[in-house]
C-alpha positions, -999 to 999 in steps of 0.1 A, spaced: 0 0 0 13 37 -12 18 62 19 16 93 20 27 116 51 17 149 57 42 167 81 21 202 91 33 225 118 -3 232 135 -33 217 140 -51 225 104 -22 235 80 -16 204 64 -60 199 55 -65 238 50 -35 233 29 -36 201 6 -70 185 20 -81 176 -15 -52 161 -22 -52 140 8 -89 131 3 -82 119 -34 -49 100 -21 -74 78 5 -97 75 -20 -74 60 -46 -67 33 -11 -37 46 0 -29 52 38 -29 87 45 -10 102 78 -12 139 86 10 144 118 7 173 135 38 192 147 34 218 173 6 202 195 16 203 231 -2 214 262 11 247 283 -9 244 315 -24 280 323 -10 298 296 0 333 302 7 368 279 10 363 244 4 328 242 -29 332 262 -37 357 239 -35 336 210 -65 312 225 -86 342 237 -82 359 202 -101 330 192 -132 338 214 -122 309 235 -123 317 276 -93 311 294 -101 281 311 -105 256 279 -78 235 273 -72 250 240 -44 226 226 -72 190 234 -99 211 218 -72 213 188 -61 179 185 -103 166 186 -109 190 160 -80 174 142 -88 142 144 -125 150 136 -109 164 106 -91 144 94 -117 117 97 -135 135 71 -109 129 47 -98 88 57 -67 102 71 -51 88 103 -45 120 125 -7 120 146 3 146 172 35 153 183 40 168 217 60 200 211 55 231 217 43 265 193 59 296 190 45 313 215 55 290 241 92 289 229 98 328 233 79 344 202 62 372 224 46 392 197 27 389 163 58 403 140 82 380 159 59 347 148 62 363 111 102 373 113 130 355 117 135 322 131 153 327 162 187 315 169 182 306 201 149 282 193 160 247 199 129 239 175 143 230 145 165 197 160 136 185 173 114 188 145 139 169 121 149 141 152 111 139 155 101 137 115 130 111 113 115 88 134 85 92 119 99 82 87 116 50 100 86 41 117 60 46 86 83 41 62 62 71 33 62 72 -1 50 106 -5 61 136 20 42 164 21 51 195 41 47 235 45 66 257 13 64 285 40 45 306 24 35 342 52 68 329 69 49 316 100 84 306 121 66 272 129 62 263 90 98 278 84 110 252 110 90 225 97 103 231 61 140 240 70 138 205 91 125 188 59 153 202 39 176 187 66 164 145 66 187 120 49 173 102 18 140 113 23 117 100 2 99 122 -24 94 154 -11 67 176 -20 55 212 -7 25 226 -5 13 262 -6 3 271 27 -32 279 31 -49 310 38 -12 326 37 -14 323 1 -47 345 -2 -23 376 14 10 367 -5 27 368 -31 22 338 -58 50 319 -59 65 303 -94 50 271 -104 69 265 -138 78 233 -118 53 228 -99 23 196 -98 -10 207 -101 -39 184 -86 -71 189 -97 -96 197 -69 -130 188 -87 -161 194 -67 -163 159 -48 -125 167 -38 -138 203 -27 -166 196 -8 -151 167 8 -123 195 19 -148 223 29 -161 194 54 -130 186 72 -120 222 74 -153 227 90 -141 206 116 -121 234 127 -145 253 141 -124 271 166 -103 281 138 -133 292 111 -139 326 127 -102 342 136 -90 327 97 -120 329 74 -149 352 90 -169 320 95 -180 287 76 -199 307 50 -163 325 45 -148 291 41 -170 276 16 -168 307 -7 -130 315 -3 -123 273 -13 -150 276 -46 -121 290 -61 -94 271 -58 -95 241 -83 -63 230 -81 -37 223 -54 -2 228 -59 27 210 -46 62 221 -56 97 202 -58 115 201 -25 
């Protein structure tokens, strides 16, 4: 059986991202993993990480990051994707204290990076892929920059594929796709998509405006791209 791992930093990327080409891939009967990087629990989060659940219209007593992962796995679901969660930490937890620092430079001083590619490593001897799919780092979200520098890192990883990371894309800049693999994402493959990002319902609101948002903002987007790693 063909597998295909998706490596996404949070807890959506990787179906907001690719889900259509995730759905068709599970269709077609291959196994389908999406693990989830950054997915760890801060007990009583504080300043800007709190900030980032409350933003959210979430109070501060919901444990944001299990809320996350069961909309995840509810997600992914929807597609016939096994859902995997590793248990490290996001930005805002590691000493990004600000908006512009999660969308500057990756610092020198976050350990992240090791981890990530330590941690994607085992996952590859462990599920042994066919396909690997990760963030092109598109908005330059430090979390995606780690998870695609670490990507760039493995030895003899198997064929490597990025995605255009999703909503970024909608405020960016479109990058060259001369070389790039364009999946058709028919309406089957579309709707199945809008349903497992509607599983992110804490998400809908802060990204999109709401599910109505959602479903128009996908109606356009026909094709998926993944580009050469």
């Amino acid at each position: 059986m063909t597998t295909l791992l998706a490596i996404s930093p949070h807890l959506d990327d990787a179906v907001f991202s690719v889900g259509a080409t995730l759905w068709r891939a599970a269709r077609r009967g291959w196994r389908v993993v999406v693990a989830t990087v950054f997915t760890g629990n801060v007990a009583q989060p504080t300043g800007f990480a709190l900030v980032c659940q409350l933003d959210k219209g979430l109070t501060d007593d919901v444990d944001y990051m299990a809320l996350r992962r069961a909309e995840d796995e509810e997600a992914c679901a929807r597609l016939g994707a096994d859902a995997l969660h590793l248990p490290l930490l996001e930005a805002p937890h590691r000493g990004y204290e600000s908006a512009p620092t999660l969308f500057g430079d990756v610092s020198p001083y976050d350990p992240a990076k090791g981890y990530v590619r330590d941690a994607i490593a085992a996952l590859l001897a462990d599920l042994r892929p066919d396909i690997l799919l990760a963030p092109l780092g598109i908005g330059g979200h430090v979390d995606h920059l780690v998870v695609r520098d670490a990507v760039a890192e493995l030895n003899n990883p198997p064929t490597t594929l990025l995605w255009e990371d999703w909503p970024y894309l909608d405020r960016s800049d479109l990058p060259a796709r001369d070389q790039a693999l364009g999946i058709p994402a028919g309406p089957d493959a579309r709707a199945a998509k809008l349903c497992a990002c509607a599983a992110y319902a804490s998400q809908l609101g802060f990204q999109f405006g709401g599910k109505a948002a959602l479903r128009n903002r996908l109606a356009s987007q026909q094709t998926e791209w993944l580009h050469p790693a």
